[in-house]
PyMOL Python script that loads the backbone (N, CA, C, O; Angstrom):
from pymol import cmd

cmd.read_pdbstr("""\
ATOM      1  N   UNK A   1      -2.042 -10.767  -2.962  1.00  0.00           N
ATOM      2  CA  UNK A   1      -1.179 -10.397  -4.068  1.00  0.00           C
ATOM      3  C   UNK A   1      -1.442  -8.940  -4.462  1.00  0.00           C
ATOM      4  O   UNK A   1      -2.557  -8.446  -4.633  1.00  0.00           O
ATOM      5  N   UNK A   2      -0.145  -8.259  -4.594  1.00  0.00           N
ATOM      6  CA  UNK A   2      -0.547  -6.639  -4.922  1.00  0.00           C
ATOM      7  C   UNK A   2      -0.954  -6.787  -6.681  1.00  0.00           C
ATOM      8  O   UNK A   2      -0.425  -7.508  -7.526  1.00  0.00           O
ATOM      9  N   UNK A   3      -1.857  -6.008  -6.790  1.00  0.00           N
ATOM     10  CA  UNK A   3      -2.849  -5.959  -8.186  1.00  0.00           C
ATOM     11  C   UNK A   3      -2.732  -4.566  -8.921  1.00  0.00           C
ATOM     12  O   UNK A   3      -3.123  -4.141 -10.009  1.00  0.00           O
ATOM     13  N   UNK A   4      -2.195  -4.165  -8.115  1.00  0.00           N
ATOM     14  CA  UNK A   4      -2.347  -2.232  -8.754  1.00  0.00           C
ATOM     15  C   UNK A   4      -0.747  -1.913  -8.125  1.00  0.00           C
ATOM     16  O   UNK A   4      -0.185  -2.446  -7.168  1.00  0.00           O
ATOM     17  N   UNK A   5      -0.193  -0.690  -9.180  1.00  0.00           N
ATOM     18  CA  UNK A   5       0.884   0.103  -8.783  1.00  0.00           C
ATOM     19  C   UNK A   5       0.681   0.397  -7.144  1.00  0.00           C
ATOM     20  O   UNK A   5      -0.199   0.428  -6.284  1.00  0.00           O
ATOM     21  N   UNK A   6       2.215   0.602  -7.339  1.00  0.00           N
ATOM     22  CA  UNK A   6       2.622   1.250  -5.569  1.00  0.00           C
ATOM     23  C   UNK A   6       1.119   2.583  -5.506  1.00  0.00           C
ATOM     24  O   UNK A   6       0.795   3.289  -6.461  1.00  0.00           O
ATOM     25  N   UNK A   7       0.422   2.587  -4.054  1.00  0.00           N
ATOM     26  CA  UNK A   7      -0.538   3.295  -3.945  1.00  0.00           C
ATOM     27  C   UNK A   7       0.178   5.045  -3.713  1.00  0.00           C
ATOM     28  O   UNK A   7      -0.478   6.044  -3.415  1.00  0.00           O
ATOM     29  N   UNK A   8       1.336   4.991  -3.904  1.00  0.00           N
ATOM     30  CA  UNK A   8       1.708   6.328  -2.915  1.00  0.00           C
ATOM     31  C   UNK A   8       2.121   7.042  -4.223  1.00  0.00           C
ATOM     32  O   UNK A   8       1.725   8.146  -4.597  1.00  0.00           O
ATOM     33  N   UNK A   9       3.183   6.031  -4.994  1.00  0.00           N
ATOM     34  CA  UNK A   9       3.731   7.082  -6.098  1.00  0.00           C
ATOM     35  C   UNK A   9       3.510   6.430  -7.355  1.00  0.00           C
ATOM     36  O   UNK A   9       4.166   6.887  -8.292  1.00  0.00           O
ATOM     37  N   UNK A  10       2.508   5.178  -7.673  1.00  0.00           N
ATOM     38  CA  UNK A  10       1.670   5.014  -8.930  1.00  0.00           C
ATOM     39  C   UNK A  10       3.428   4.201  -9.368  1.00  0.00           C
ATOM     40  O   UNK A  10       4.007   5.040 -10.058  1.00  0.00           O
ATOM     41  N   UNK A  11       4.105   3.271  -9.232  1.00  0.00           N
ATOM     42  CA  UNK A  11       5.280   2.873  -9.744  1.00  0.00           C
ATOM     43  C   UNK A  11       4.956   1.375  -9.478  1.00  0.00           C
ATOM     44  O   UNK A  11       4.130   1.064  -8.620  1.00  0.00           O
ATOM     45  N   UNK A  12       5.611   0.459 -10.216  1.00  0.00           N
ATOM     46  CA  UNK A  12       5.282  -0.805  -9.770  1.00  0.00           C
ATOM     47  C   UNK A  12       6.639  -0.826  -8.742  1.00  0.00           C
ATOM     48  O   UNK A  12       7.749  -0.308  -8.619  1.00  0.00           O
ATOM     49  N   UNK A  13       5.565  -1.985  -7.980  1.00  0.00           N
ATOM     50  CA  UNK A  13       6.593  -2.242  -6.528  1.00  0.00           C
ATOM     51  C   UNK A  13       8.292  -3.000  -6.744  1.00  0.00           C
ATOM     52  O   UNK A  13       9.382  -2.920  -6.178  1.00  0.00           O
ATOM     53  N   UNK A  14       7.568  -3.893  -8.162  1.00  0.00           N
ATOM     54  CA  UNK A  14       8.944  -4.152  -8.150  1.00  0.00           C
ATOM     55  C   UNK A  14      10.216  -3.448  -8.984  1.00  0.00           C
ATOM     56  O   UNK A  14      11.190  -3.819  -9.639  1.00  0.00           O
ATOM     57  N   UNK A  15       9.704  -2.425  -8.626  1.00  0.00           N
ATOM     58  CA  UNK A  15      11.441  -1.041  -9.451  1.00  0.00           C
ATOM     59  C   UNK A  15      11.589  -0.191  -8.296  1.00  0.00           C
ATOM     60  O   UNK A  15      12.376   0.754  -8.253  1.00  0.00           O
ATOM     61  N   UNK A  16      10.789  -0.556  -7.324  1.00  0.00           N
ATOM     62  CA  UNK A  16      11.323   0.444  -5.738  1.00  0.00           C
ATOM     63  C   UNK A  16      12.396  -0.271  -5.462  1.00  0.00           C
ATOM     64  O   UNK A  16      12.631  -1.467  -5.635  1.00  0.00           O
ATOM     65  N   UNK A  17      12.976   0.522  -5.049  1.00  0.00           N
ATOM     66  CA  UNK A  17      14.448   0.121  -3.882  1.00  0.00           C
ATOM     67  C   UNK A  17      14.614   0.179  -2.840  1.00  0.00           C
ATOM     68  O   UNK A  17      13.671   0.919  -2.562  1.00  0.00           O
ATOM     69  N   UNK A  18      15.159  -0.041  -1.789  1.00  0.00           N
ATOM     70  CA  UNK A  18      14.795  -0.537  -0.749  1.00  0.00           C
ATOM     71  C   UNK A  18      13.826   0.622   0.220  1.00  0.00           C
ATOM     72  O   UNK A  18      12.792   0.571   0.885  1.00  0.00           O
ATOM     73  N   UNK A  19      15.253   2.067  -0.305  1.00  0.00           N
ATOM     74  CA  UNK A  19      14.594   3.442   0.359  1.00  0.00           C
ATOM     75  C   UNK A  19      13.166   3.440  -0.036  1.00  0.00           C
ATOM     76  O   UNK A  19      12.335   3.855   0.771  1.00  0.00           O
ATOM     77  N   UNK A  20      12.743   2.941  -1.401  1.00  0.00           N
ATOM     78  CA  UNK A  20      11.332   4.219  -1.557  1.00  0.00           C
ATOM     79  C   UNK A  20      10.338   3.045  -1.151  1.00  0.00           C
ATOM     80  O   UNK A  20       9.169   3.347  -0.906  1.00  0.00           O
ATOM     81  N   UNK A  21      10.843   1.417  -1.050  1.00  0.00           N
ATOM     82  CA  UNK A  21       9.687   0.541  -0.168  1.00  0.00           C
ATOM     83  C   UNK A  21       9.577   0.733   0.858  1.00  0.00           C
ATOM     84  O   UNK A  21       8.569   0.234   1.358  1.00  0.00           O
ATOM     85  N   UNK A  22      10.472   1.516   1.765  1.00  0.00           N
ATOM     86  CA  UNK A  22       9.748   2.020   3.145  1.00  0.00           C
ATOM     87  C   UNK A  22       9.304   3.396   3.031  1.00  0.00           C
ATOM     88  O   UNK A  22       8.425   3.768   3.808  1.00  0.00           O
ATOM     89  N   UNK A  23       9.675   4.030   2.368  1.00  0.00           N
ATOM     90  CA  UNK A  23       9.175   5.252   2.256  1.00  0.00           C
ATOM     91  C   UNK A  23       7.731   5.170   1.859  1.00  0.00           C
ATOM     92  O   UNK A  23       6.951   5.531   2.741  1.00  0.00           O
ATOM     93  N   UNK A  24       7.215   4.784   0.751  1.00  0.00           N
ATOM     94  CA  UNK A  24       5.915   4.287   0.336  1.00  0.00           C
ATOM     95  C   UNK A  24       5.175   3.101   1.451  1.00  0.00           C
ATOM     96  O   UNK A  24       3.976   3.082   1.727  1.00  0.00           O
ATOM     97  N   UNK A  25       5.923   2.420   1.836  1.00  0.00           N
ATOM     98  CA  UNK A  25       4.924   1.659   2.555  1.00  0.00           C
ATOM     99  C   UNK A  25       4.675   2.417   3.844  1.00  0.00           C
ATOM    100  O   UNK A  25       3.615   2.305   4.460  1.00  0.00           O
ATOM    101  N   UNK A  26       5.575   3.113   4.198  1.00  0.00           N
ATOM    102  CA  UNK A  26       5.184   4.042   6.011  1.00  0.00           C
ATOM    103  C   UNK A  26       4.070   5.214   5.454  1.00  0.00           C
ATOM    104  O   UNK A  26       3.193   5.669   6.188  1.00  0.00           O
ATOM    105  N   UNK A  27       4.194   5.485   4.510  1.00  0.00           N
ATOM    106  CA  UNK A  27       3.202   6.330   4.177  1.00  0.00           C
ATOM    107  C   UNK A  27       1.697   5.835   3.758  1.00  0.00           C
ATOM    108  O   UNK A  27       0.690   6.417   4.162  1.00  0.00           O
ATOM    109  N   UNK A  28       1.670   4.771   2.960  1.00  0.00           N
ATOM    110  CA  UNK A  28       0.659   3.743   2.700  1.00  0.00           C
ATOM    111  C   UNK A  28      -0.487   3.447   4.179  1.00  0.00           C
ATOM    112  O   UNK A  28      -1.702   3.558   4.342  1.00  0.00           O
ATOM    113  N   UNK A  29       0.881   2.954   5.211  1.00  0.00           N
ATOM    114  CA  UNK A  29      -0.177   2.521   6.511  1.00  0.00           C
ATOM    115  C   UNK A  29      -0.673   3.867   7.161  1.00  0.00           C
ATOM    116  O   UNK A  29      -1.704   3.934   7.830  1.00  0.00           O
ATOM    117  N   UNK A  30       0.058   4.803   6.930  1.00  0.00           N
ATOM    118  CA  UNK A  30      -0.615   6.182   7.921  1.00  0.00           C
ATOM    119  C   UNK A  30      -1.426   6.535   6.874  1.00  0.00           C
ATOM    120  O   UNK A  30      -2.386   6.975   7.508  1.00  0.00           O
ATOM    121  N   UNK A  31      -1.729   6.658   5.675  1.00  0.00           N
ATOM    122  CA  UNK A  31      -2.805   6.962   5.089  1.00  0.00           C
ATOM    123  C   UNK A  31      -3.810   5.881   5.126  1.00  0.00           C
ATOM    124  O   UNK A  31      -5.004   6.026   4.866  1.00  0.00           O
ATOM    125  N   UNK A  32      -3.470   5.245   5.325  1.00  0.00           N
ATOM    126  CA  UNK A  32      -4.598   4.021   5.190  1.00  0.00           C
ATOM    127  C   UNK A  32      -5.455   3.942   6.691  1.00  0.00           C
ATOM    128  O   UNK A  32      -6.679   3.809   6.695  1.00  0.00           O
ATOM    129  N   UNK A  33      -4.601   4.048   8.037  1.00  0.00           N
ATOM    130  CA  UNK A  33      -5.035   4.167   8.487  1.00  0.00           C
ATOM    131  C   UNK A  33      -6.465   5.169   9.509  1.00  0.00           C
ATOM    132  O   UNK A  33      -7.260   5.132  10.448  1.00  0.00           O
ATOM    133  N   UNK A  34      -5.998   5.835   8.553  1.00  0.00           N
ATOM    134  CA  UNK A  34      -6.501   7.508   8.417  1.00  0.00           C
ATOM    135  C   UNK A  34      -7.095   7.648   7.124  1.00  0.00           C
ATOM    136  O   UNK A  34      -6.451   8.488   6.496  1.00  0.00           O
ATOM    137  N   UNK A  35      -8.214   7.107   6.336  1.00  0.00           N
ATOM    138  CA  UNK A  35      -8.125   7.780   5.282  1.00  0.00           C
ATOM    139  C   UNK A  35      -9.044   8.801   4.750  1.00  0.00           C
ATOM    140  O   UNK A  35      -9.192   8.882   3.531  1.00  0.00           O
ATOM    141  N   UNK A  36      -9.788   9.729   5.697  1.00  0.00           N
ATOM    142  CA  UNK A  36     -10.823  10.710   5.645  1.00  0.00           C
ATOM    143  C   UNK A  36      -9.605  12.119   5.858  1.00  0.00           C
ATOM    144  O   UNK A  36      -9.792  13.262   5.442  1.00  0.00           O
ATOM    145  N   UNK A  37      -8.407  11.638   6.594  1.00  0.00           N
ATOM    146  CA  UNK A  37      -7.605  13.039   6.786  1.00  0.00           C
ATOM    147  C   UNK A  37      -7.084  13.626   5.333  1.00  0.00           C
ATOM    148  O   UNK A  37      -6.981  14.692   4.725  1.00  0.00           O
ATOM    149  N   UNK A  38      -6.824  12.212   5.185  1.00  0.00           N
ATOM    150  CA  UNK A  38      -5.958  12.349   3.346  1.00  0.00           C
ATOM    151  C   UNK A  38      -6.931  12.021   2.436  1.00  0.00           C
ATOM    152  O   UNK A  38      -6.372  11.694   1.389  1.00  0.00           O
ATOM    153  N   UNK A  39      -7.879  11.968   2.362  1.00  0.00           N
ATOM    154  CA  UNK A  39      -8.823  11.753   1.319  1.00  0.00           C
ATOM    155  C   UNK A  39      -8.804  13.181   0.803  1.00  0.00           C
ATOM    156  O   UNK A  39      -8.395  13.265  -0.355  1.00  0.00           O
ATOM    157  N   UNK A  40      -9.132  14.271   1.357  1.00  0.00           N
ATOM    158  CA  UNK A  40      -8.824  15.482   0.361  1.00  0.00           C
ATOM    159  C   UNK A  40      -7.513  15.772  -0.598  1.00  0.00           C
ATOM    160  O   UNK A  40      -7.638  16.489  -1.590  1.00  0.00           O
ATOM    161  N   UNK A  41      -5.942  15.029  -0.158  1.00  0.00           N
ATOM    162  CA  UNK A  41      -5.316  14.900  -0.496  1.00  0.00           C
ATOM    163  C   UNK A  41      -5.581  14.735  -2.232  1.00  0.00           C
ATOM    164  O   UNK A  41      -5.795  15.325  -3.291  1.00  0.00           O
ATOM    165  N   UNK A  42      -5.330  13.163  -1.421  1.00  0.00           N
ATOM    166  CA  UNK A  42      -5.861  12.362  -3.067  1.00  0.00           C
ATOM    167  C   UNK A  42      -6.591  10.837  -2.715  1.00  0.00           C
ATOM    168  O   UNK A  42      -6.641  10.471  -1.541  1.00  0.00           O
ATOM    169  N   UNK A  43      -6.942  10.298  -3.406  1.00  0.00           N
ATOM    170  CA  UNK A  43      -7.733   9.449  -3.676  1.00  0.00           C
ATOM    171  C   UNK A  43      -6.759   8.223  -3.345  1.00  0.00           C
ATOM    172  O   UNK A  43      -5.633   8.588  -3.683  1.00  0.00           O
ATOM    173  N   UNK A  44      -6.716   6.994  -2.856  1.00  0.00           N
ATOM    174  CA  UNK A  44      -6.018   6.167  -2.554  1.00  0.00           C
ATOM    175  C   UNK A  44      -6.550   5.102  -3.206  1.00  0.00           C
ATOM    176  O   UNK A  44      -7.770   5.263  -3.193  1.00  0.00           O
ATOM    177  N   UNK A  45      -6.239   3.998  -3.824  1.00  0.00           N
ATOM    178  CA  UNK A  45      -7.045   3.088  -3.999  1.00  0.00           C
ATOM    179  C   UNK A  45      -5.986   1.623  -3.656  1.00  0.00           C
ATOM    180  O   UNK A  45      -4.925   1.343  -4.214  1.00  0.00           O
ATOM    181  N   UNK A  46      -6.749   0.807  -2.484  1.00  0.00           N
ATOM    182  CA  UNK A  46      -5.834  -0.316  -1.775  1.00  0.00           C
ATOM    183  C   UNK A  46      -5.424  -1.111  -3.465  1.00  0.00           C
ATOM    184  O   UNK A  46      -6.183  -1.271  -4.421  1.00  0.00           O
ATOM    185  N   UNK A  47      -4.032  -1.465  -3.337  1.00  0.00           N
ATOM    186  CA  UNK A  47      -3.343  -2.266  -3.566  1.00  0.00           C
ATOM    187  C   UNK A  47      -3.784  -4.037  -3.678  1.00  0.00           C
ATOM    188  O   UNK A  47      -3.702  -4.748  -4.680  1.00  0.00           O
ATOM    189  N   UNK A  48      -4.046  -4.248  -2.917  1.00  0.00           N
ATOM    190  CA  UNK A  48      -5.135  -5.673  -2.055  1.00  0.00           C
ATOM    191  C   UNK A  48      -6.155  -6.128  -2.993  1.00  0.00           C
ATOM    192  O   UNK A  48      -6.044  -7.051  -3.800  1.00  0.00           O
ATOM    193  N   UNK A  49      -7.488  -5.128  -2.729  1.00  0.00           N
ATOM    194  CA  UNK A  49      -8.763  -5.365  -3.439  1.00  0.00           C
ATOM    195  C   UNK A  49      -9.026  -4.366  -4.237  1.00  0.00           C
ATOM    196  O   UNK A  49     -10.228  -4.346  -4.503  1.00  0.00           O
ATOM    197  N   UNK A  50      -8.416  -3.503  -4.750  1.00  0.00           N
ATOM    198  CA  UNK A  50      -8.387  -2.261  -5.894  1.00  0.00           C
ATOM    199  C   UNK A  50      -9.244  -1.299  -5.212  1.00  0.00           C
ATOM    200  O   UNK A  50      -8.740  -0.183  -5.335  1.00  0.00           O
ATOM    201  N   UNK A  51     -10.472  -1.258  -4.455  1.00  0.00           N
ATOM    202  CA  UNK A  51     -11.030  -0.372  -3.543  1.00  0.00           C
ATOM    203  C   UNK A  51     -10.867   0.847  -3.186  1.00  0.00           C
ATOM    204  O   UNK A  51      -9.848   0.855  -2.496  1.00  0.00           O
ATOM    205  N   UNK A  52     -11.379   2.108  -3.277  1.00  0.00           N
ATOM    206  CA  UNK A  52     -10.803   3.453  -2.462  1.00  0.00           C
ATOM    207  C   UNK A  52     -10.718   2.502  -1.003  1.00  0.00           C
ATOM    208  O   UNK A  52     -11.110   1.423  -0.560  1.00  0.00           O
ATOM    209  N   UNK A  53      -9.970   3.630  -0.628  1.00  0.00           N
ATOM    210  CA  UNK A  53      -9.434   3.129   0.718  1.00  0.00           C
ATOM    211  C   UNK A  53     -10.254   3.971   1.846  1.00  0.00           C
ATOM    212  O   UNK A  53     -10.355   3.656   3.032  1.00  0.00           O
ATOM    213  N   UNK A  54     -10.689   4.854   1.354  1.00  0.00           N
ATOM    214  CA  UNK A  54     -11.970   5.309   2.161  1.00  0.00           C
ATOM    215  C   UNK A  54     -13.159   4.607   2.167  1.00  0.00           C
ATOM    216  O   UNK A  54     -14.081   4.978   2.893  1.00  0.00           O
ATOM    217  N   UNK A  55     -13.244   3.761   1.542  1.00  0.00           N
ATOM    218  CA  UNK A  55     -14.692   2.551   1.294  1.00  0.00           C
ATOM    219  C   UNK A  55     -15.089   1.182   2.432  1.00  0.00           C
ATOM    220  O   UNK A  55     -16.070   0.483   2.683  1.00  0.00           O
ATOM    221  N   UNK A  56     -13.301   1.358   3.020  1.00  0.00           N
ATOM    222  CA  UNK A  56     -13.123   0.090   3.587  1.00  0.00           C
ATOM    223  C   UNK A  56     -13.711   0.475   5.395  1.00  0.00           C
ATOM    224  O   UNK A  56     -13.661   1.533   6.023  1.00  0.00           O
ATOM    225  N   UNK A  57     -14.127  -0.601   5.703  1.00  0.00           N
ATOM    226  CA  UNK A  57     -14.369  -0.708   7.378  1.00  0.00           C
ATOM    227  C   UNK A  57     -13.062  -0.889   7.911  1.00  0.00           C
ATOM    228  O   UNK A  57     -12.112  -1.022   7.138  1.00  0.00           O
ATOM    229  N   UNK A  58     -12.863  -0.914   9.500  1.00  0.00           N
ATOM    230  CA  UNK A  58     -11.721  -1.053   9.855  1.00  0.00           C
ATOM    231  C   UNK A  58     -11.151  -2.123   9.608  1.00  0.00           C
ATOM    232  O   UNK A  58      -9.982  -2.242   9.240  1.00  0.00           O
ATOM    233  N   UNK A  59     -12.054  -3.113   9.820  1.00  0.00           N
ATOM    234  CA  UNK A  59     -11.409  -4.665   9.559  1.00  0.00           C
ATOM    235  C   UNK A  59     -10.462  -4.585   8.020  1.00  0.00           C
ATOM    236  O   UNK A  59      -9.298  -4.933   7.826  1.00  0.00           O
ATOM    237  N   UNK A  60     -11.438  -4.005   7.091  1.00  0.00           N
ATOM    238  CA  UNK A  60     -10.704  -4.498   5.985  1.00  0.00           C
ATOM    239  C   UNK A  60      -9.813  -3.797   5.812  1.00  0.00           C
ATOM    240  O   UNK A  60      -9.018  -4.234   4.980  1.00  0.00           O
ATOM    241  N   UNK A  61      -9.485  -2.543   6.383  1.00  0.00           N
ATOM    242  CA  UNK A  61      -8.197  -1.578   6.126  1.00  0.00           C
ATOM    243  C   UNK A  61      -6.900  -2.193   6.567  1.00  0.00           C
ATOM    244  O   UNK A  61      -5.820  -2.321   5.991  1.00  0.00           O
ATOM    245  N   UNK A  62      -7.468  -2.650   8.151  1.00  0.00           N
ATOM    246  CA  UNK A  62      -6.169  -3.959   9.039  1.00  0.00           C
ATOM    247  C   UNK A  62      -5.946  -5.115   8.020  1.00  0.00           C
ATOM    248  O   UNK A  62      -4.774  -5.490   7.988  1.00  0.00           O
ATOM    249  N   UNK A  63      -6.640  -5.648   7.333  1.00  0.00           N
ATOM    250  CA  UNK A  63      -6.425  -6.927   6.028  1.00  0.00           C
ATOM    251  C   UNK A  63      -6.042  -6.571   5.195  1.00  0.00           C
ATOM    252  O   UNK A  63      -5.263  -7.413   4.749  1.00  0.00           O
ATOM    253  N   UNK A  64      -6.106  -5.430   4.375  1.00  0.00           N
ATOM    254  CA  UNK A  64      -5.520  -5.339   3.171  1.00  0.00           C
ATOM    255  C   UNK A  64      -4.327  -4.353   3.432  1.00  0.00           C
ATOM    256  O   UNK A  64      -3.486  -4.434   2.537  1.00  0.00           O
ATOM    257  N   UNK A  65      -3.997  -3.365   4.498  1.00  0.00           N
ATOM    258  CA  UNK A  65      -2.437  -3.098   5.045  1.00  0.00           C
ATOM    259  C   UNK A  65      -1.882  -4.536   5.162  1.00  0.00           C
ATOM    260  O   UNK A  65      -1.363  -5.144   4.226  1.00  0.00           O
ATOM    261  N   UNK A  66      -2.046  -5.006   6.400  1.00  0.00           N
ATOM    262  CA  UNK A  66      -1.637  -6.298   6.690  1.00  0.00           C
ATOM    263  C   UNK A  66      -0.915  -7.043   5.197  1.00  0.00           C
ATOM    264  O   UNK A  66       0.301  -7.180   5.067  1.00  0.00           O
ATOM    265  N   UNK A  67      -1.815  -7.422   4.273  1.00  0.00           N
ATOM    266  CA  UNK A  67      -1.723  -8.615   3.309  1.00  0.00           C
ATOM    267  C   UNK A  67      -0.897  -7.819   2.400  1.00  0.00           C
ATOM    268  O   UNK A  67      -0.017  -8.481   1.851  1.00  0.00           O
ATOM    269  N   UNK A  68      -0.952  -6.290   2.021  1.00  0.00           N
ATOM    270  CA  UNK A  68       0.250  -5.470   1.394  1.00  0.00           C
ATOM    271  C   UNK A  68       1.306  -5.313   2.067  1.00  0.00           C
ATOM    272  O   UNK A  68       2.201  -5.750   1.343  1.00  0.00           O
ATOM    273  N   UNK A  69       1.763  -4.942   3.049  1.00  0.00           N
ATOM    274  CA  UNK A  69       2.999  -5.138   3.708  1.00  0.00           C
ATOM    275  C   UNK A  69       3.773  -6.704   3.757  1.00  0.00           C
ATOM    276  O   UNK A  69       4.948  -6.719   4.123  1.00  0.00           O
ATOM    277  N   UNK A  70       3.228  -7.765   3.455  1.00  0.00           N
ATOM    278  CA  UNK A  70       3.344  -9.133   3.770  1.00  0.00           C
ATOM    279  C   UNK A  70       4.024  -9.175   2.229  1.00  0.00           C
ATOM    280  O   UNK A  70       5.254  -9.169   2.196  1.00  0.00           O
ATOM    281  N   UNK A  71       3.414  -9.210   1.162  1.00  0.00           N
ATOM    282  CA  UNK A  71       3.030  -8.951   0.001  1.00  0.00           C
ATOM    283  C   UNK A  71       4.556  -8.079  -0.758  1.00  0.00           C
ATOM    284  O   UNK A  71       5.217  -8.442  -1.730  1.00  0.00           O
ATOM    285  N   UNK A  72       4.732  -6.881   0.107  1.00  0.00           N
ATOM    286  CA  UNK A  72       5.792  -6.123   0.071  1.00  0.00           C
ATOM    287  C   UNK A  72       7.492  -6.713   0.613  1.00  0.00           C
ATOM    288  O   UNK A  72       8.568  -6.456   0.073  1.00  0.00           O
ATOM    289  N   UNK A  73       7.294  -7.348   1.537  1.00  0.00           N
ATOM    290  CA  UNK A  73       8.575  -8.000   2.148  1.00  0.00           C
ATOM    291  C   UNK A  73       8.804  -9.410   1.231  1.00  0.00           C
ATOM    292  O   UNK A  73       9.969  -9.710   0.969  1.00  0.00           O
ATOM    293  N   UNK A  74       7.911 -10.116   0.832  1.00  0.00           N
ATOM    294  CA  UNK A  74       8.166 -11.057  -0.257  1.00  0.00           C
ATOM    295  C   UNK A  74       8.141 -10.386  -1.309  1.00  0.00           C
ATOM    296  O   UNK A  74       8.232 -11.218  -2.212  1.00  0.00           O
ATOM    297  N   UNK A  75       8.079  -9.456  -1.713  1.00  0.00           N
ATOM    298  CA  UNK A  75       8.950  -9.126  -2.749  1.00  0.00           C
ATOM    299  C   UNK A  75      10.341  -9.163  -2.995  1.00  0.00           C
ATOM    300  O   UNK A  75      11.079  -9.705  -3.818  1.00  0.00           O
ATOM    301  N   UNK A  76      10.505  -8.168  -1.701  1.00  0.00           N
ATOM    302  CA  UNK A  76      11.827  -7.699  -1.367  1.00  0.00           C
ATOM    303  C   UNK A  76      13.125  -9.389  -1.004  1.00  0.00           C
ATOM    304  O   UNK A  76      14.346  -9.483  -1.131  1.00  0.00           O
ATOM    305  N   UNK A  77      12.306 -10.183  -0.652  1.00  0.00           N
ATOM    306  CA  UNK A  77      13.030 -11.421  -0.886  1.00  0.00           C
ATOM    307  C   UNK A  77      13.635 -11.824  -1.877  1.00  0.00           C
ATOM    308  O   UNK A  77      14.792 -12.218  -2.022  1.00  0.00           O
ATOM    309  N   UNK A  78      12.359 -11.647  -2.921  1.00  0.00           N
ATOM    310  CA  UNK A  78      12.482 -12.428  -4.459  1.00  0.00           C
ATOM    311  C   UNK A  78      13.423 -11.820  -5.043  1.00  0.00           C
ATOM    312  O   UNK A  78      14.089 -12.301  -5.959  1.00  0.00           O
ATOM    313  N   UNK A  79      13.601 -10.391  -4.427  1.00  0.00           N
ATOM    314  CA  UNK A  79      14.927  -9.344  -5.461  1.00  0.00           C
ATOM    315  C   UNK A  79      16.257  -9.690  -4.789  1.00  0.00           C
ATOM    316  O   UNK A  79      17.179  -9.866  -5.586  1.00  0.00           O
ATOM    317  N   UNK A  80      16.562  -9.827  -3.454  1.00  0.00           N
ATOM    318  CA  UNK A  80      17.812 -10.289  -2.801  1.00  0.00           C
ATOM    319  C   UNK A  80      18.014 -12.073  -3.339  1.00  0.00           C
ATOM    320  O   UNK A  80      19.012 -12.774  -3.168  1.00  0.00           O
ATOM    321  N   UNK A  81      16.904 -12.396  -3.914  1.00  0.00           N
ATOM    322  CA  UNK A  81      17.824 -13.843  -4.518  1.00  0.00           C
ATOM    323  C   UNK A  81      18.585 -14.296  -5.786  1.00  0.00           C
ATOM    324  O   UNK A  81      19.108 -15.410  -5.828  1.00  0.00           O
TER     325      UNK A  81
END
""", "prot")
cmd.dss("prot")
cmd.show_as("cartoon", "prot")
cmd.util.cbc("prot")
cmd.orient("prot")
């Protein structure tokens, strides 16, 4: 279950529209997956387990992308009903 605002632009997920849930989420997994490139950026903190996202091992970066993107498309259900 997402616990914290959208990680990219601090908005709750459910007032994105369709554009800025992929926009935020494609950006979410390339920072996430990477997060020592963009850590000078800014500070990320997962969505998932509230965590910097620089804290996490790989496993948990693949689990808590994973369980936010999952997380993200059932949203996007609950608003098309």
């Amino acid at each position: 279950m997402i616990k914290t605002p959208c990680p990219i632009c601090n908005e709750q997920m459910r007032d994105h529209d369709e554009k800025e849930i992929e926009k935020c989420l494609w950006e979410f997994v390339r920072e996430s997956k990477n997060p020592v490139v963009y850590a000078s950026r800014k500070k990320t903190i997962c969505p998932i387990c509230e965590k910097e996202m620089l804290d996490h091992n790989t496993s948990e970066t693949r689990q808590c992308v994973k369980q936010f993107v999952d997380d993200v498309k059932n949203l996007e259900l609950e608003k098309e009903d």
